[in-house]
C-alpha positions as CSV (number, residue, x, y, z in Angstrom):
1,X,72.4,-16.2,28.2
2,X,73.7,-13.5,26.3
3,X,74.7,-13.8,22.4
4,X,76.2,-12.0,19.4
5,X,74.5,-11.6,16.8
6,X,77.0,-13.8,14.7
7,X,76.4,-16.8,17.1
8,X,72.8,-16.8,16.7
9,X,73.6,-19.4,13.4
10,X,75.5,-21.7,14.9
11,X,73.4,-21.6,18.6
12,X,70.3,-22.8,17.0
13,X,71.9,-25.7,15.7
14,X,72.3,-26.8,19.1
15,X,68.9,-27.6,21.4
16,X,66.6,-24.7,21.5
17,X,65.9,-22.1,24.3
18,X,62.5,-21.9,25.7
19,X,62.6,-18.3,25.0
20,X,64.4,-15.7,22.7
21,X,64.7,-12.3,23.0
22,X,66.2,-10.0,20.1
23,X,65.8,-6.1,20.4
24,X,67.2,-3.5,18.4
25,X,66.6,-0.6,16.2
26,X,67.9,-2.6,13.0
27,X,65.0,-3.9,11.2
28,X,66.5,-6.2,9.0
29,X,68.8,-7.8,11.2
30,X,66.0,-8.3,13.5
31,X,63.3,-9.2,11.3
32,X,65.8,-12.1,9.9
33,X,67.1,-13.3,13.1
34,X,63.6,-13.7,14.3
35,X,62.8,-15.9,10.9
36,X,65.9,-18.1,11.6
37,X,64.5,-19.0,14.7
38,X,60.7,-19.1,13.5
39,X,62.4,-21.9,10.6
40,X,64.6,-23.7,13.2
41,X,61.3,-24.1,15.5
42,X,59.5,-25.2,12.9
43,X,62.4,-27.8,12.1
44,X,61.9,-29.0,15.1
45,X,58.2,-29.6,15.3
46,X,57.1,-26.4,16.5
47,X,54.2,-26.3,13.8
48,X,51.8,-24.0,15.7
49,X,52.4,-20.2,16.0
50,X,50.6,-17.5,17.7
51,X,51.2,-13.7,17.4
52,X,50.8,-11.4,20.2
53,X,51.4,-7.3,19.5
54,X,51.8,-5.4,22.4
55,X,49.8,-1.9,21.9
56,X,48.0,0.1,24.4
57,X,45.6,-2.2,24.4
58,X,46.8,-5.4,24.9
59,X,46.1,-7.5,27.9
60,X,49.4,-9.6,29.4
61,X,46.1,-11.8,30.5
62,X,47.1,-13.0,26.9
63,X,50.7,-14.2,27.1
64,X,49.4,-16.5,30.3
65,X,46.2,-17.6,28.0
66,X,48.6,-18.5,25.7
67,X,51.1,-20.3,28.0
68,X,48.4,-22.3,29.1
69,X,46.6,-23.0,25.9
70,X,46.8,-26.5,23.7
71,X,46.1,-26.5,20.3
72,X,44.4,-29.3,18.6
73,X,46.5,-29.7,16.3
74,X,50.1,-29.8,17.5
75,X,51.9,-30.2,20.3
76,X,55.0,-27.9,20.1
77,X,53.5,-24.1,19.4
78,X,55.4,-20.8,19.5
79,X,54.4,-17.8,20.8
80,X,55.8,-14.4,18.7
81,X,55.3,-11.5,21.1
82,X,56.0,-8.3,19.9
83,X,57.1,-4.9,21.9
84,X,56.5,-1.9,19.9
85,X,58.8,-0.5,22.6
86,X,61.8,-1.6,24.2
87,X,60.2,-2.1,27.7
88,X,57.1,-4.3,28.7
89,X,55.4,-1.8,31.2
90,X,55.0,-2.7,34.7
91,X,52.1,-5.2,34.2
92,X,54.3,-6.8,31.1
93,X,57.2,-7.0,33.2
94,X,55.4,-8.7,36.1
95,X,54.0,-11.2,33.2
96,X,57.3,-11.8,32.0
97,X,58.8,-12.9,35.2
98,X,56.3,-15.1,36.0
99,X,56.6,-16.8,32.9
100,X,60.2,-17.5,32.9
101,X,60.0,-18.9,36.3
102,X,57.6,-21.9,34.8
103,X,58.1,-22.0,31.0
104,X,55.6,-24.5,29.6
105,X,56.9,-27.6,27.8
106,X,57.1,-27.8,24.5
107,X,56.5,-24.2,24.1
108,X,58.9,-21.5,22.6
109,X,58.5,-18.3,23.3
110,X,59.8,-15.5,20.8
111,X,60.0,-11.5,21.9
112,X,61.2,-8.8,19.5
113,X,61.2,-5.8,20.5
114,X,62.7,-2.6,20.0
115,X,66.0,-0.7,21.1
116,X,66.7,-1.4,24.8
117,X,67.4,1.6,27.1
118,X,70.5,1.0,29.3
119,X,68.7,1.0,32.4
120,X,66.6,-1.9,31.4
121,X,69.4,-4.4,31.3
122,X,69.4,-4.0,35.5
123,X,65.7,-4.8,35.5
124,X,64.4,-8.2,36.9
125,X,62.5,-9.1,33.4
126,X,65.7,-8.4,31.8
127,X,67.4,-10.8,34.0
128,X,64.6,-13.2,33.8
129,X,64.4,-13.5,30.2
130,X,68.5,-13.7,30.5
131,X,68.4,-16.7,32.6
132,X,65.9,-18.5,31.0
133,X,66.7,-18.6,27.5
134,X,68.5,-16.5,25.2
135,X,68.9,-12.8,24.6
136,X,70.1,-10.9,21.6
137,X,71.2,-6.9,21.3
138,X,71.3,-5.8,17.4
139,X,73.1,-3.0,17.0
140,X,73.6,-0.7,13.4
141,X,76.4,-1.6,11.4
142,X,78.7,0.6,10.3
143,X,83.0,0.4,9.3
144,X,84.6,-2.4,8.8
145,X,81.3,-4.3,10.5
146,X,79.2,-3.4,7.6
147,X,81.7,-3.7,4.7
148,X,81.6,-7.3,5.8
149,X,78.2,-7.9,6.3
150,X,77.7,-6.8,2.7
151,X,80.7,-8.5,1.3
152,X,79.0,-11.7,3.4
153,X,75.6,-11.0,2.0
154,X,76.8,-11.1,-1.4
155,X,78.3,-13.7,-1.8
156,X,75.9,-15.3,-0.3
157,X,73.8,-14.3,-3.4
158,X,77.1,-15.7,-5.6
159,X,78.3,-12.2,-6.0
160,X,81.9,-11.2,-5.8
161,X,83.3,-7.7,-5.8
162,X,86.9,-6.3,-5.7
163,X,86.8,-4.4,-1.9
164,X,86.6,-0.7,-3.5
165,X,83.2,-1.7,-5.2
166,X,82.1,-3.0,-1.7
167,X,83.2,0.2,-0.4
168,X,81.0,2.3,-2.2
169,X,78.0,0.0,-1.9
170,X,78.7,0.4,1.4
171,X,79.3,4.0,1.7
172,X,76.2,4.9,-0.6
173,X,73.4,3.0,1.8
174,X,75.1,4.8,5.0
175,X,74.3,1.7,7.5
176,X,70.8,1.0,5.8
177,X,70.9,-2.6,5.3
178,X,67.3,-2.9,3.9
179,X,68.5,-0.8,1.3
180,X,71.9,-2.2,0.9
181,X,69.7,-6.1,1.0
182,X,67.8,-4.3,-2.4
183,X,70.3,-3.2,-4.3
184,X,72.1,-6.5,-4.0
185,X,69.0,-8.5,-5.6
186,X,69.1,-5.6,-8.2
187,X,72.4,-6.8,-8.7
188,X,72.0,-10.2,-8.8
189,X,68.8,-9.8,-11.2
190,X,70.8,-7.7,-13.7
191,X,74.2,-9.8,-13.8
192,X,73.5,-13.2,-12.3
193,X,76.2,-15.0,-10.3
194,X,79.7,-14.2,-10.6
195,X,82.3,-11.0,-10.5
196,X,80.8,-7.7,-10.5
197,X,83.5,-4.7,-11.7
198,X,83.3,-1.2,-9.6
199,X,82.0,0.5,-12.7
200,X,79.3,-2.0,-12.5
201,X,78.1,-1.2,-8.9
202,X,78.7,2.4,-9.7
203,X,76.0,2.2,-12.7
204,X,73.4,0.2,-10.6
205,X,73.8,1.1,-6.9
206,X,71.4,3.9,-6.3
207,X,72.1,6.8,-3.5
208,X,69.8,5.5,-0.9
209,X,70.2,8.3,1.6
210,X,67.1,10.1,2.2
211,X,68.3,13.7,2.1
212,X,65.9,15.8,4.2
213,X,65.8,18.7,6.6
214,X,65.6,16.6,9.6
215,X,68.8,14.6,8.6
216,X,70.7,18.6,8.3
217,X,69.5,19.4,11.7
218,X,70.6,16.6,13.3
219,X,74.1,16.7,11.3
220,X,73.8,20.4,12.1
221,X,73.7,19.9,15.5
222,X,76.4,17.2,15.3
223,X,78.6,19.4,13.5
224,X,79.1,16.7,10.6
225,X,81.1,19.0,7.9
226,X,80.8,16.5,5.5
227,X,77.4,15.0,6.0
228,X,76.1,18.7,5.9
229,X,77.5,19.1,2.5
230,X,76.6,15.7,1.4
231,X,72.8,16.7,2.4
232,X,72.5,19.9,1.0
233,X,73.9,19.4,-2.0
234,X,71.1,16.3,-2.2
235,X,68.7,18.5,-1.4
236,X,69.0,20.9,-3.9
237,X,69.3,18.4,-6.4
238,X,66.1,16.6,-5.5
239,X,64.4,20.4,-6.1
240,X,63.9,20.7,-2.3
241,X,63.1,24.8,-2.0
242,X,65.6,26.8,0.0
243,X,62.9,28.6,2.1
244,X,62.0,25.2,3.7
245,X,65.6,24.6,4.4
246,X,65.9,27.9,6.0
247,X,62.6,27.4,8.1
248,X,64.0,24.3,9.3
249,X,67.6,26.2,10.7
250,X,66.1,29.2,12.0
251,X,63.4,27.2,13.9
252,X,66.3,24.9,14.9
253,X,68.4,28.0,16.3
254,X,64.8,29.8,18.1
255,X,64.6,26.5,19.9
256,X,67.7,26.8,21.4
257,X,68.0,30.0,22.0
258,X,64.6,29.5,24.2
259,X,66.1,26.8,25.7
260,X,69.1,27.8,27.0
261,X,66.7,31.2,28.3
262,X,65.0,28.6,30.3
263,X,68.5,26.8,31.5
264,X,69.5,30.1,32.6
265,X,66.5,31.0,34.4
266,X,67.0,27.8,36.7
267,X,64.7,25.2,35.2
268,X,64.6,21.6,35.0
269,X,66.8,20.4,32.2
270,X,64.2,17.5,31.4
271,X,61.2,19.3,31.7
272,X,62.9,22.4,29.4
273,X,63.4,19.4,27.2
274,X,59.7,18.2,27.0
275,X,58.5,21.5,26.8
276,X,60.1,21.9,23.3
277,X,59.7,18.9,22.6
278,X,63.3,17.4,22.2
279,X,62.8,13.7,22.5
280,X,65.5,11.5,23.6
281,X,67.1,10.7,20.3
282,X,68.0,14.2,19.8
283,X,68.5,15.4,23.6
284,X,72.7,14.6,23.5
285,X,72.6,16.3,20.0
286,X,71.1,19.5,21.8
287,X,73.1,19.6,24.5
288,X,76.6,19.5,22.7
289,X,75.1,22.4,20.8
290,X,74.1,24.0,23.5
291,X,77.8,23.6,25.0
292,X,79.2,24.7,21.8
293,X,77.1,28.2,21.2
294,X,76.3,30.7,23.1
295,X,73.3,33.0,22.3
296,X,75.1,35.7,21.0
297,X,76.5,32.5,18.3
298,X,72.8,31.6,18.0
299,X,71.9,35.4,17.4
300,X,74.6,35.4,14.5
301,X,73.5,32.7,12.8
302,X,70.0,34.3,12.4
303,X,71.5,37.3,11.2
304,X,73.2,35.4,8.7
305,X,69.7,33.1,7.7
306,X,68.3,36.6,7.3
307,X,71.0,37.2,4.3
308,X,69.6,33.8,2.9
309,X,66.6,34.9,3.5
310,X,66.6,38.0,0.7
311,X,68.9,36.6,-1.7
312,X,66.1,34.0,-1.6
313,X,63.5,36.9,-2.3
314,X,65.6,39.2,-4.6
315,X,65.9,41.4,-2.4
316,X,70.4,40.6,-2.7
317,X,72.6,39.2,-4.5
318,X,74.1,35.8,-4.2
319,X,73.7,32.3,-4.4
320,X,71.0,31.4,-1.6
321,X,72.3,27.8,-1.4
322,X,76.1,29.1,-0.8
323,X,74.7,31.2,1.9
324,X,72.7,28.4,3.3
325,X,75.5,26.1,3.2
326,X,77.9,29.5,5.1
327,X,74.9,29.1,7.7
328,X,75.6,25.2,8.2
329,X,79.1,25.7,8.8
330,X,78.5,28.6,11.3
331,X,76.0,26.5,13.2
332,X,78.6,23.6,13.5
333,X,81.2,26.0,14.4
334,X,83.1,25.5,11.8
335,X,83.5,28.9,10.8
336,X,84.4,31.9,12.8
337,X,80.9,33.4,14.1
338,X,80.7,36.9,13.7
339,X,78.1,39.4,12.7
340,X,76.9,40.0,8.9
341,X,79.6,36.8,7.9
């Protein structure tokens, strides 16, 4: 059986499932949904726990050892298996199935693991773990979703906020809800229970976006305008050198400029991929730039890091960030590309 996230609460108030499995690539929300269910096990006389971590080399032989196993000391136990990974393997999967089909009593078994890929949902384990017990998808929070989850979290805590101060606490921890879980105990340890004012959240709420090179690249690649701008500017104010800002786009352009050379010469799109090692978080952000520039764009765009590149030295005038910034825009198409811009 398939749940929300939301339902999780009110589910465990009900009998328990033999098993649970929560995957996503939200720690928080994981890590807490996996403690409500650790606390509403242990409610219900599941005193014994035992903790499996699935690395290269675990055994499944352990999952059945522990199946079978009785402990001295209680008779309810759970098992916490955790899946670095969002898929078991063959040898896990095989484990998994055969476990479902004859869950031990008075056992609960409890798998968190990471994102799942699509194709997983169609695989028998999947479907097993479905049909015995319960499964939950977390996904990242963001809009409306996450203004409430921090409006709900607060007041939890005994905090209230008019909705423009819960705006820019949102807005400032972009989706991060460790950080945006932090900076409401900062709150709460500073002003206690009761109304906060927007200057107050202003004074206290930190930035917690980590503004790094990888971040521009990938907003680069997504042509994010304002996310670009957002970055750089953070950048320079955290004392980041421009050269290292300017290695990271003209290594970004290089790359695919040699990969759409190896496109063009007829070869495999996936293995072109893993030969410049463009791993699957960032292979639809390559592509739509690939779509979007050709290499005479790409070309362009160097020409235009080379100006950087001397102002940086002396060797011109002008502002080296501005130009940076010029080379951002150019990259994300959203100025005309054209030679010595």
């Amino acid at each position: 059986m398939q749940l929300k996230s939301e339902q999780l609460a009110a589910a465990l108030k009900k009998d328990l499932s033999p098993v649970y499995f929560i995957s996503g690539d939200e720690p928080l929300q994981l890590g807490e949904m996996a403690d409500a269910i650790r606390a509403a096990a242990r409610k219900a006389g599941y005193d014994t726990r035992e903790v499996l971590a699935v690395d290269a080399a675990f055994s499944w032989n352990a999952l059945t050892e522990a199946a079978g196993s009785l402990s001295i000391f209680a008779d309810k136990k759970i098992i916490d298996l955790r899946l670095a990974t969002g898929s078991p393997g063959v040898d896990g999967a095989k484990a998994l199935i055969a476990y479902c089909e004859h869950p031990p009593e008075d056992t609960l078994l409890l798998i968190t693991a990471a994102k799942l890929a699509s194709a997983s949902l169609k695989t028998r384990w999947f479907q097993a773990l479905d049909k015995a017990g319960c499964v939950i998808k977390v996904w990242p929070l963001d809009g409306q979703d996450l203004i409430r989850w921090v409006q709900q979290r607060m007041l939890a805590r005994g905090l209230k906020a008019e909705t423009d101060g819960i705006r820019i606490l949102a807005d400032r921890i972009e989706g991060n809800l460790l950080a945006a879980a932090q900076e409401i105990e900062k709150l709460y340890v500073l002003y206690g229970e009761g109304q906060l004012s927007r200057q107050q959240i202003v004074d206290v709420v930190a930035d917690s976006s980590r503004f790094d090179v990888f971040k521009l690249m990938d907003s680069v690649l997504a042509a994010k305008v304002g996310r670009i701008l957002k970055i750089l500017s953070g950048l320079k104010a955290e004392g980041v050198a421009a050269p290292v800002v300017l290695w990271a786009l003209t290594r970004e352009v290089r790359v695919l400029i040699k990969i759409k050379r190896a496109l063009a010469s007829g070869q495999n799109r996936a293995a072109v991929f893993k030969n410049n090692q463009i791993w699957d978080k960032r292979q639809q952000l390559v592509s739509e730039a690939l779509t979007r520039l050709s290499e005479t764009d790409l070309n362009n765009i160097l020409s235009l890091s080379a100006k950087a590149d001397r102002q940086i030295k002396g060797r011109e005038q002008g502002e080296p960030w501005e130009t940076l910034f010029a080379t951002c825009l150019m990259f994300a198409s959203k100025l005309p590309v054209r030679q010595g811009t």
